[in-house]
N, C-alpha and C positions, 0 to 999 in steps of 0.2 A: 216540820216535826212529824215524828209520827203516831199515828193514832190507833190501836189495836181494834179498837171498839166498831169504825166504818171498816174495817178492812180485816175482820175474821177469815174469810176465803183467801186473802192473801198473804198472809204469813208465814213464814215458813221460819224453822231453823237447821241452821249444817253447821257441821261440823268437817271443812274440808282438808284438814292439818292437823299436825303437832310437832311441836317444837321442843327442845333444849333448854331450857333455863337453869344454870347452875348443877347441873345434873338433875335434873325434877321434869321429869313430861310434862306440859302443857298442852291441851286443845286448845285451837284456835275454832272457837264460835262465830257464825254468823247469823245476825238476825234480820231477817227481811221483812218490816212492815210497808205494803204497799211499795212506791218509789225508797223509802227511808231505808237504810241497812244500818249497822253499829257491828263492832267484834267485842268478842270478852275471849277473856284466855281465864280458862280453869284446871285444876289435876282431877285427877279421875276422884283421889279421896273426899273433895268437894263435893261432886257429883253422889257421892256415896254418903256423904252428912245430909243432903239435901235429900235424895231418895228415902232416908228414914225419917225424914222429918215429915216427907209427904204420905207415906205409910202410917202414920201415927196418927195424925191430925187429917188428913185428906182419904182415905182408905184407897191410896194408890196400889195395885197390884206386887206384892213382892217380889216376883220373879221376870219383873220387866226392866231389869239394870242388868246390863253386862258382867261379869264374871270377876269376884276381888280378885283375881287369883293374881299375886305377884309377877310382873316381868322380871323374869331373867336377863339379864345381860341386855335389855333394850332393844329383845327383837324385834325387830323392824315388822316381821309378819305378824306377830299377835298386836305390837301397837296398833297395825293399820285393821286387825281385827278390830279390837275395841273401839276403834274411831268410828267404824262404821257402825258396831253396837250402840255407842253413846248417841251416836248422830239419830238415829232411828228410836232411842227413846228418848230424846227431847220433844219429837215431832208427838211420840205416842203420850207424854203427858200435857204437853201442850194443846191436843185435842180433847184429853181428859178434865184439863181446868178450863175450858175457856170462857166458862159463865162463872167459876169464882174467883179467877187469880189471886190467890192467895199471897201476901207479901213477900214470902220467902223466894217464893217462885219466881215474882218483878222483881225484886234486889238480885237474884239469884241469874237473871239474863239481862238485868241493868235496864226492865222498860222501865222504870222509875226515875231514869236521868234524861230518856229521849222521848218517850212517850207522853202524850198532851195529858191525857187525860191523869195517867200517876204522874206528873211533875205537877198539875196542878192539885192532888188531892196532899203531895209532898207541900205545896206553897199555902195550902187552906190551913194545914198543921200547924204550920211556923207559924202564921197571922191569928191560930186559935190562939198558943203560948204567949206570943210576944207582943201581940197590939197593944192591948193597953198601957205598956209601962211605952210602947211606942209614942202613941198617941200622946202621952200625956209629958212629953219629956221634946222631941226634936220636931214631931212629923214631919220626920226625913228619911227617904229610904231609897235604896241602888235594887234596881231590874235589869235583866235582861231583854232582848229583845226575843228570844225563847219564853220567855216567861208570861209577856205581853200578848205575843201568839197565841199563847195555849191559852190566855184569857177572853180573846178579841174569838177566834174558834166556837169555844165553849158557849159564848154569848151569841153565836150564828146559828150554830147548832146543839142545842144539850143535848149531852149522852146520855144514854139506857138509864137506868134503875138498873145498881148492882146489889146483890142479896149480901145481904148484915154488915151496910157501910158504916162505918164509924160517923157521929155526926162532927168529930172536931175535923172531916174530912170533908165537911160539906164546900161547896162556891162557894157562899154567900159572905164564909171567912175573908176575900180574896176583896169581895165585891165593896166590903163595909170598908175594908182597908182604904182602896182605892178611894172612895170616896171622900176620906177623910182627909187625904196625906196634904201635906203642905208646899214640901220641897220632895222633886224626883231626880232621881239621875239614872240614865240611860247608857247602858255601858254595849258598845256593840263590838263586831266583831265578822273581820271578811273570811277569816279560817273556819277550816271546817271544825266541828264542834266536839270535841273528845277525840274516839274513837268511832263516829260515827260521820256518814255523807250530806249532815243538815249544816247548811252554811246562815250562822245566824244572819247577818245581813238580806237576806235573800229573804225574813219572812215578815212579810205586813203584819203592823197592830196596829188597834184602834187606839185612842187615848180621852173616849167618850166617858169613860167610868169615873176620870178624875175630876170632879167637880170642884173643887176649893184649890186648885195648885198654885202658888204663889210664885215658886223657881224652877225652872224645868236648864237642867243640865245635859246635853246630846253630846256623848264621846262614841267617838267611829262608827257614826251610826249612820242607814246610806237613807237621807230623807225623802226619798222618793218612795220608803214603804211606808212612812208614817200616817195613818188615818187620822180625822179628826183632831188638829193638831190646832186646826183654826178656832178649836172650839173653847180655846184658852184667851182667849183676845180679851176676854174680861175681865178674867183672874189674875194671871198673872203680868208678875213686879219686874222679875229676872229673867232673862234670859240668854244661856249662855250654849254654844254650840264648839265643838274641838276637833278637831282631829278628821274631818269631813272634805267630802272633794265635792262643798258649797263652791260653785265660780259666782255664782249672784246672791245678792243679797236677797230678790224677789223670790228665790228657790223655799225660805224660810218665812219669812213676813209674808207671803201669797203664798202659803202653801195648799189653800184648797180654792184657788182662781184659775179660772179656764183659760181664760186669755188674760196675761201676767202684764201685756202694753197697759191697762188702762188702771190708775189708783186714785179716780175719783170716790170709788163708794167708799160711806161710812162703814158700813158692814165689814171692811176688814183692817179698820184701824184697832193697833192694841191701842187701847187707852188707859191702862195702869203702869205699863213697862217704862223704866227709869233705867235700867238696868241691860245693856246688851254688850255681851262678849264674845265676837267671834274669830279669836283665837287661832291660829294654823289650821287654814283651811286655803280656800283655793280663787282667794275672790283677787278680781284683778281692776276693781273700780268701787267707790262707793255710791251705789245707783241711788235714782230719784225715791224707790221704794223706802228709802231710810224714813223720807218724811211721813211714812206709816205708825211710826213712835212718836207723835208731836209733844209728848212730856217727858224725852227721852233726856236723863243727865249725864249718863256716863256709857260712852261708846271706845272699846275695846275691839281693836282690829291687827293686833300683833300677829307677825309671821304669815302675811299673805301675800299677794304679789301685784296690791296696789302701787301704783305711780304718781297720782297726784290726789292732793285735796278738793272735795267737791260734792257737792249734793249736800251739802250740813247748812247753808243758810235760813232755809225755814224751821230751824232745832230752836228756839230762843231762850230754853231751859238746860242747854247742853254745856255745862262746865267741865269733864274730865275726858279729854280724846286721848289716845292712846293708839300709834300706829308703829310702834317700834318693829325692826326687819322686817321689812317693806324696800319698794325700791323708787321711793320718793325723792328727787332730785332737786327739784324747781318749787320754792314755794312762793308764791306773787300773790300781793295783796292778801293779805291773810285776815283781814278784819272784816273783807267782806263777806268770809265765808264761815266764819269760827269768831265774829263777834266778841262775844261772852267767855268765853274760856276763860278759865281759872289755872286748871292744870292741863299741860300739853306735852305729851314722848313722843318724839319722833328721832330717839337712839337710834340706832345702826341701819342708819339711812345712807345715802348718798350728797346730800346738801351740803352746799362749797358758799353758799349767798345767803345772808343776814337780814338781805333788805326788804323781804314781805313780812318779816314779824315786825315794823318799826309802831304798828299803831295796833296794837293789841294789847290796849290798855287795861284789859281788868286783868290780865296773865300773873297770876302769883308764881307757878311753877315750872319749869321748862330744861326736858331733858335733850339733849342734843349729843350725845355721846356717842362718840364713834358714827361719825360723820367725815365731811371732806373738808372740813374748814380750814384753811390754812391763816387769814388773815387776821391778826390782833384787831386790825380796822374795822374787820367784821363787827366785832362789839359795837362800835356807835350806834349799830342799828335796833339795839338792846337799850342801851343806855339811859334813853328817855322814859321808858317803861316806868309808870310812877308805883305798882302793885307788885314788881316782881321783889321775889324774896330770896327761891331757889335757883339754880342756873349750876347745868350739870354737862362740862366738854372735855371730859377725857374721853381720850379715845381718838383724837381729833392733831392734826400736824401742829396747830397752834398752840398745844398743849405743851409741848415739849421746846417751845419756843423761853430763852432765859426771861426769868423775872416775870416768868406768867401771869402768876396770879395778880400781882401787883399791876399789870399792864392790863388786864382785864377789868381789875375793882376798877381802875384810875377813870374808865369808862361811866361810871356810875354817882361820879361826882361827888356830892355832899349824902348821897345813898350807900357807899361802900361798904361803911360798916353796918349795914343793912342787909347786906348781900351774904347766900351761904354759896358759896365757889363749890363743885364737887364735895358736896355733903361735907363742909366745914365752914364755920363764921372764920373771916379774919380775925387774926391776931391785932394787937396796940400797933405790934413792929410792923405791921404791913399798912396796918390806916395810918400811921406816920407817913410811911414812904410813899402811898397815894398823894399826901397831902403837901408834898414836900414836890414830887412829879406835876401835880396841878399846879401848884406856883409857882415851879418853871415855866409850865406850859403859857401861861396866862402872862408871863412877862416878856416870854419868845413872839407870842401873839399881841401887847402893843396893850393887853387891855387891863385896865385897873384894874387892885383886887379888892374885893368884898371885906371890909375890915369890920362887919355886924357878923363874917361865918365865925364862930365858936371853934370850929373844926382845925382852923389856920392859926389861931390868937395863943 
């Protein structure tokens, strides 16, 4: 970001163009604070509302603007006159305000969108207006990672005393916010930022001001700038990260650990977090650092490019996994590792074998959709499951096999009607014809039948 306030010697503005727009001249602006630059494009009558605005209120010189005098037919020689006229009084008032910058002035070259110090007296405004009905309704709110900056900054180094600052422009707006908020979300971004060369991605913030955060939300945001992130270990419940090129899960859960091999200490267990979602990102294992959430219930790892189940046995609170598009194939013994589990996605997987879910007894829920399953047979290893309710295989070669559904319940014995197939209860006509299928099957196999089932009578 850039800062006007360290870097008065190096600012500059030009004006090295103009352009066509609809038949209407445009300059092209350039503002150079220190590394930072931005363009604006303005017409000369701008520049002429704004010269009398600075004339009125500012006692700018009046005879230091360029000449109104109409272009004729868009000659090329007096535009590149006036270019050069305009260019040379940007620089001549910009040395004239630089101890008051006047609003008009920063809207007027856009530092109020790139600049640290006006983007945060723009963010003091908002949080003067709108805190309270904030606070007292979600505390919940979306930042930037520019925004963050220009806070983490400000708290490194405060700026000057500027003469007759408004006080609903003060920090301290910013500071009260943060302290209070409950839920954040972090919205980043690897393009460069408007019209200007600050790539938000690119700028470290601290996240020491949030003291009470419950949910912290990371979308494209690149974690390697995040300060003080460890310092939520206490607070927060949620945790969810998107859109990031995370490969490790230690990249987040150790995020201020030197050496990331060792997760003995207590010191960097969350111990509130129930809650973690990390969403398309870039992980290609579930690492040992998981067991850094040990009251973890619901773990969300959709669209990554894990391959197998692992690292989850010491979770013992962990009821709801969720690994859909992934490129899990193999899943063996699944109760050593996933226990407890209540509800379990593993959609749009690769998985052809039935036989590591056979003893994951407490499973109420289980998406398997759009998979490799071909075999109806595959079902027996479901079957015995005494807790499952839901059971979800479209998507799947078996699915389109005749008499599906019916060949599937018929797996489930005296539980059939029990069973939601693809987000549907059977029908009477389908539990008939399960039970109609079972007492073939049971007289093809030799063995008595149960004349106490209710289901058969």
């Amino acid at each position: 970001m850039a800062c006007f306030w360290f870097n008065q010697n190096d600012t500059r503005i030009e004006i090295p163009s103009a352009e066509e727009v609809n038949n209407v001249t445009y300059y092209k602006i350039i503002v150079t604070v220190g590394e930072i630059k931005w363009h604006v494009l303005h017409r000369y009558s701008e520049f002429f509302d704004l010269h009398n605005q600075l004339v009125t209120d500012h006692g700018v010189s009046k005879d230091i603007l360029p000449s109104k005098k109409v272009i004729r037919n868009k000659c090329p020689i007096f535009i590149e006159s006036r270019r050069k006229g305009l260019e040379e009084y940007c620089q001549k008032i910009l040395n004239y305000l630089k101890r008051t910058m006047p609003r008009i002035f920063i809207e007027f070259f856009h530092f109020h969108i790139y600049d640290i110090f006006f983007l945060l007296q723009n963010l003091a405004l908002r949080f003067f207006l709108e805190a309270d009905l904030l606070l007292s309704s979600s505390k919940s709110y979306a930042l930037t990672p520019l925004e963050l900056h220009a806070a983490s900054e400000c708290l490194k180094k405060p700026f000057p005393a500027v003469e007759n600052t408004d006080s609903r422009y003060d920090f301290t707006h910013v500071l009260d916010l943060y302290s209070q908020l409950k839920i954040l979300t972090i919205n980043g971004s690897g393009s460069p930022y408007r019209n200007s060369s600050v790539i938000p991605n690119q700028l470290p913030f601290d996240l020491a001001s949030f003291k009470e955060l419950t949910s912290l939300v990371l979308i494209k945001v690149s974690l390697d700038k995040i300060l003080s992130l460890g310092n939520l270990r206490t607070t927060l419940q949620k945790l969810y990260v998107h859109n990031t090129n995370m490969s490790s899960i230690s990249q987040i859960l150790q995020c201020d650990v030197l050496h990331k091999c060792s997760i003995d200490s207590s010191q960097v267990i969350w111990t509130n977090v129930t809650v973690v979602n990390f969403t398309n990102n870039n992980l290609i294992e579930i690492d040992k650092t998981i067991s850094l959430v040990p009251n973890l219930k619901t773990l969300i790892l959709d669209s990554n490019k894990i391959s197998c189940i692992s690292g989850l046995a010491e979770l013992s609170n962990l009821s709801h996994l969720s690994l859909s598009n992934n490129l899990i194939s193999m899943c063996n013994q699944l109760h050593t590792k996933i226990g407890n589990i209540l509800t379990l996605n593993l959609s749009q997987n690769s998985i052809s074998s039935l036989k590591g879910f056979r003893k994951l007894y407490s499973l109420v829920n289980l998406d398997l959709s759009c998979n490799k399953i071909d075999e109806i047979e595959e079902i027996t290893h479901l079957g015995d499951l005494p807790c499952l309710e839901n059971l979800v295989l479209t998507g799947n070669c078996l699915a389109t096999t005749v008499d599906y559904r019916i060949k599937v319940l018929e797996h489930f014995k005296d539980r059939a009607k029990d069973i939601c197939l693809d987000n549907e209860k059977p029908t009477q006509n389908e539990i008939d014809k399960v039970s109609v299928l079972r007492a073939l099957r049971i007289v093809k196999e030799g063995k008595a039948p149960d004349l106490t089932n209710n289901a058969y009578t």
